[in-house]
C-alpha positions in Angstrom: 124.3 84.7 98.1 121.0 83.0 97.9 120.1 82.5 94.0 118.0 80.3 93.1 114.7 80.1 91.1 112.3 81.9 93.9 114.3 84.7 94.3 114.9 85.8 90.5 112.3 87.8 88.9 111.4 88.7 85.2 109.1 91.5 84.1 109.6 91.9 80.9 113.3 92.6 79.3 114.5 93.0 83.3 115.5 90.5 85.8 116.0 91.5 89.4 117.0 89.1 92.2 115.5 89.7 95.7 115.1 88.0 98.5 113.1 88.7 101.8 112.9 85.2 103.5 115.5 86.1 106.1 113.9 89.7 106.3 113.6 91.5 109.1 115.9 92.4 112.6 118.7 90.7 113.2 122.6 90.5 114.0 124.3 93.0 111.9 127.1 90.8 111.4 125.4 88.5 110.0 124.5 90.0 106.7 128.1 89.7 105.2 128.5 85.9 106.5 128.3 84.6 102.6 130.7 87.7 101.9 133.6 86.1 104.2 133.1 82.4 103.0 133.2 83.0 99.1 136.8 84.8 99.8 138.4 87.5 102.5 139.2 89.8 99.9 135.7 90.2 98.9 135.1 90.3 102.3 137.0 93.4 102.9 136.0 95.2 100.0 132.1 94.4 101.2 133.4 96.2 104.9 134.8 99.0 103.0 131.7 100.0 100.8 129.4 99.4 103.7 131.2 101.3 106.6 131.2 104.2 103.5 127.3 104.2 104.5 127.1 102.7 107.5 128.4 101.8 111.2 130.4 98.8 111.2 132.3 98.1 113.9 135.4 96.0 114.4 133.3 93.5 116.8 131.3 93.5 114.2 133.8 92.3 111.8 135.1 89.9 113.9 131.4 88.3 114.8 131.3 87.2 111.4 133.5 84.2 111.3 130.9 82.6 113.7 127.7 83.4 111.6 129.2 81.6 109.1 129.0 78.3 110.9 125.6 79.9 112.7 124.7 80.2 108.9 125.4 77.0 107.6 124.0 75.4 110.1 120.7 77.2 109.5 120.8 76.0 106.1 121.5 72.4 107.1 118.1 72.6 109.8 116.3 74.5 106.4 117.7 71.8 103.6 116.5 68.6 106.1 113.1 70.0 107.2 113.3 70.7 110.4 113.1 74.5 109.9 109.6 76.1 110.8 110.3 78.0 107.8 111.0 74.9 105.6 107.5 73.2 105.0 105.6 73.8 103.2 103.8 73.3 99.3 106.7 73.8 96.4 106.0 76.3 94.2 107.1 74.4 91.4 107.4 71.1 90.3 110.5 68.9 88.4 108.3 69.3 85.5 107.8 73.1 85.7 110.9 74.3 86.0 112.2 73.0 82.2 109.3 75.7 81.2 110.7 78.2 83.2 114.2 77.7 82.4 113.0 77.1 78.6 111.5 81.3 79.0 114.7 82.0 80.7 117.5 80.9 77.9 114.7 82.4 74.9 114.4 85.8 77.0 118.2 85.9 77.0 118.4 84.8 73.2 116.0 87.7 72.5 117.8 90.3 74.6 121.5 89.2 73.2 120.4 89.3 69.5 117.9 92.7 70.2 121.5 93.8 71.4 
């Protein structure tokens, strides 16, 4: 639930979108928080498909109502700057990123007419 620019990556005819900046030990119930607010029903088939592989628990599932305001929040601190995490040099500039979405739209020109 975090796409933008810094987490897509192209390596040749393949894009792949990861992500590691909230990496790392945490809440379990907070990894489905973007699940819940896009829609339940999502949110249910996301509980489903993970308790398939993994322990989920009903606590759990009920914890992650308040990472969603825990997790908007965060963003919020992040987006006004007064994250830790938040400084710090851009990677790209205004004027950069017509470039990279300019390679973007021709890679998927290429790929649909390759097709």
């Amino acid at each position: 639930m975090d796409l933008t620019l810094d987490n897509v990556h192209r390596e040749g005819a393949t894009i792949t979108v990861f992500d590691f900046d909230s990496a790392g030990k945490c809440w379990r119930s907070i990894e489905p928080y973007g699940v819940l607010k896009f829609s339940r029903e999502y949110f249910q088939a996301w509980v489903e498909g993970y308790r398939s592989v993994r322990h989920f628990s009903y606590d759990d599932e009920k914890a992650v109502a308040a990472f969603c305001i825990i997790g908007d929040l965060r963003v919020v601190a992040w987006k006004l700057g007064v994250a830790r995490s938040s400084h710090g040099e851009p990677l790209l500039t205004a004027a950069d990123m017509q470039g990279v979405v300019d390679e973007w739209l021709e890679w998927e020109t290429n790929s649909i007419s390759n097709s």
